[in-house]
N, C-alpha and C positions, 0 to 999 in steps of 0.2 A: 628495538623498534620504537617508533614516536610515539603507538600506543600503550608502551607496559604501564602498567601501573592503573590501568581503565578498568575501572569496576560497578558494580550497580549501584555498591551504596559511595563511588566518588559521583555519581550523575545526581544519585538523590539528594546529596549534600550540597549542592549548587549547581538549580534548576538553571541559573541566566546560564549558565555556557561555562567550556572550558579552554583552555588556552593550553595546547599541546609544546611540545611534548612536557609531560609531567613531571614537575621534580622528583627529584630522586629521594628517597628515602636516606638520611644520615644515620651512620651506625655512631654508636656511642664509640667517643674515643677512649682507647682503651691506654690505663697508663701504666707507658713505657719507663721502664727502669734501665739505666744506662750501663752497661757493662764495665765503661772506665771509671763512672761517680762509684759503682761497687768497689771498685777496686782502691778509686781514691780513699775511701771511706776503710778500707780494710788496711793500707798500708798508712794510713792515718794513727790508726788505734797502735798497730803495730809498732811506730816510730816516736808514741806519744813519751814512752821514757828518754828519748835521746839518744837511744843507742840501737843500732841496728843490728840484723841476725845473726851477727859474726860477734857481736859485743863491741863493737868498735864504735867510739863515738864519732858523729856526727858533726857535732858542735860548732861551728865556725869558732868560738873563742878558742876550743880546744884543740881544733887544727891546722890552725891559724890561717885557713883558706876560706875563700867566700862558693860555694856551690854555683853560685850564680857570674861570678868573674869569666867574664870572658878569654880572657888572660888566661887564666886556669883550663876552662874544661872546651876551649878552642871553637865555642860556641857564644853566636848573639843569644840575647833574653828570651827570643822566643824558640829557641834550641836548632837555631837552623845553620847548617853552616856558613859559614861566610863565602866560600869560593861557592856553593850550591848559591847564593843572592844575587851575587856579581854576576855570576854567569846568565841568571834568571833578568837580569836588571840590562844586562848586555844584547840578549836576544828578544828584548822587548821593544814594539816600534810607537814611536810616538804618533797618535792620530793623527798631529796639528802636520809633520812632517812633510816632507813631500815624496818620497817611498810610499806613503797613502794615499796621496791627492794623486787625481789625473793628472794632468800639465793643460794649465791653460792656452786654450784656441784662440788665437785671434779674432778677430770678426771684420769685414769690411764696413766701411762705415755705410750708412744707409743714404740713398739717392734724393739729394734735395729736389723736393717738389716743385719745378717753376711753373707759377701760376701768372701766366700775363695780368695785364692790367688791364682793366674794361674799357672798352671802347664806349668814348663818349653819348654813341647813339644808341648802345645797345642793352640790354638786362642781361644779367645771368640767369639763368636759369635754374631754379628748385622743383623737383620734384618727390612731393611726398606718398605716404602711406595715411589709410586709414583703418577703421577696424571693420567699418563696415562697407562692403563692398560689390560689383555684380560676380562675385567669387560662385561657384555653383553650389557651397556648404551655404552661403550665405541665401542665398535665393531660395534655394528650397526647406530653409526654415520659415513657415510661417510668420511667428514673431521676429523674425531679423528682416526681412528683405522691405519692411516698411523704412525698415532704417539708413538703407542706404541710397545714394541719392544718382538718379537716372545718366547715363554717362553726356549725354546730352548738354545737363543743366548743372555737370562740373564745373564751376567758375574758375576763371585763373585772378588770383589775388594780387593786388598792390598797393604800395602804401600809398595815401591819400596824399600828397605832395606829387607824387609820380602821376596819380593818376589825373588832378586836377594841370600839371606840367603839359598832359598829352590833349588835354580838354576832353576827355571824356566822362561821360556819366555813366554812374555806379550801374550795371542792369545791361548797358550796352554791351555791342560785342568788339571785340579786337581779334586781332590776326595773328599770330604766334608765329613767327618762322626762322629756321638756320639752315645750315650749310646741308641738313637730312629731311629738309620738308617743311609743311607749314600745316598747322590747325586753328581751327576758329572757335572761338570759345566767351563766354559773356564771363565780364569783369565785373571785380567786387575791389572795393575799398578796404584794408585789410591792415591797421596799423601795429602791426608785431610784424609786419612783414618789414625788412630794412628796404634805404631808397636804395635805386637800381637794382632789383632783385622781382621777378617776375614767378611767384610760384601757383602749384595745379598739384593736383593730385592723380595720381599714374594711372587710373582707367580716367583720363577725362579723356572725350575724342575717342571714348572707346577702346580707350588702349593707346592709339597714334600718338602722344603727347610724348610718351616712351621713346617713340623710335625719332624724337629729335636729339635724343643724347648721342653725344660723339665718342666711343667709349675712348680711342685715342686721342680724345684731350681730358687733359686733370678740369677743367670746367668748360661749358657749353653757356656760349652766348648766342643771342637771340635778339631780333626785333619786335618791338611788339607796336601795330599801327592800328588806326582807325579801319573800322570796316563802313563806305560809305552805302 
């Protein structure tokens, strides 16, 4: 359980707090003696004369074979056999292969976006976002709802060439309308805004500014005229 190891004097030893579950306690490593270094070690001393239990020597000069000749004891260096390798080496798949890989899928290529070209008389249309808004999280913060700005007195922005082009001044109002409605909205001078581009922020008009987007077109063009 996440508690073992919970005790009075692990509370007393550090009042700030504990971080569960507790480390575990480590047992001393205990050391292991290998049953083959025993045995290397005893057939070592055992071999140390050269001659083995039968008396027979050993010796590669005296037997004129090498112990370790593959040739000889029908075994590679590391005692393994050779038909056991091949075999091992033959049933092994290579990752890089394609026996591993999937097969790759084709893909259709993706649908080029035709974006007309702007109509001489007309803006595109942007609509953004912002952080503060008449969102209901937002309104009933005290501190937030001073911050966002009455849908009323949503400006729609232009750049100052465009807007001086239509003769209008900064504060006035313009007319917003496309092929899904029109709204009315006071214009601001706005230069990060590019020429022909008409942008507001998505509650201006209370929301309506929204419902001018065409969703079946890749962009939404609009007129924007004098209100006399």
């Amino acid at each position: 359980p996440t508690h073992a190891g919970l005790t009075e004097q692990v509370l007393d030893d550090d009042p700030d707090g504990i971080v569960f579950p507790l480390p575990r306690p480590q047992a001393p490593a205990a050391e292991e003696t290998s049953t083959e270094e025993t045995s290397n070690e005893a057939a070592g001393g055992e071999a140390a004369d050269g001659d083995t239990a039968d008396g027979e020597a050993t010796d590669p000069a005296v037997t004129g074979t090498d112990a370790t000749d593959p040739a000889v004891t029908g075994t590679d260096a590391t005692g393994t056999d050779e038909a056991d390798t091949d075999a091992a080496n033959a049933d092994a798949v290579d990752p890089g292969s394609s026996e591993s890989t999937a097969p790759a899928v084709a893909l259709p290529p993706a649908p080029t976006l035709q974006v007309p070209a702007p109509d001489a008389y007309a803006f595109r249309m942007v609509v953004t976002r912002k952080m503060y808004d008449q969102g209901t999280l937002v309104q009933q913060a005290a501190h937030l709802a001073p911050l966002s700005t009455p849908p009323a007195d949503v400006p729609a922005r232009l750049n100052p060439a465009d807007l001086a082009q239509l003769g209008v001044t900064e504060g006035a109002s313009v007319r917003v309308s496309g092929a899904r409605g029109q709204i009315t909205l006071p214009v601001v001078a706005d230069a990060g805004v590019p020429r022909g581009i008409v942008a507001f922020a998505r509650d201006a008009a209370a929301g309506a500014g929204v419902g001018l987007i065409d969703p079946a077109q890749a962009v939404t063009d609009v007129r924007v005229e004098t209100v006399s």
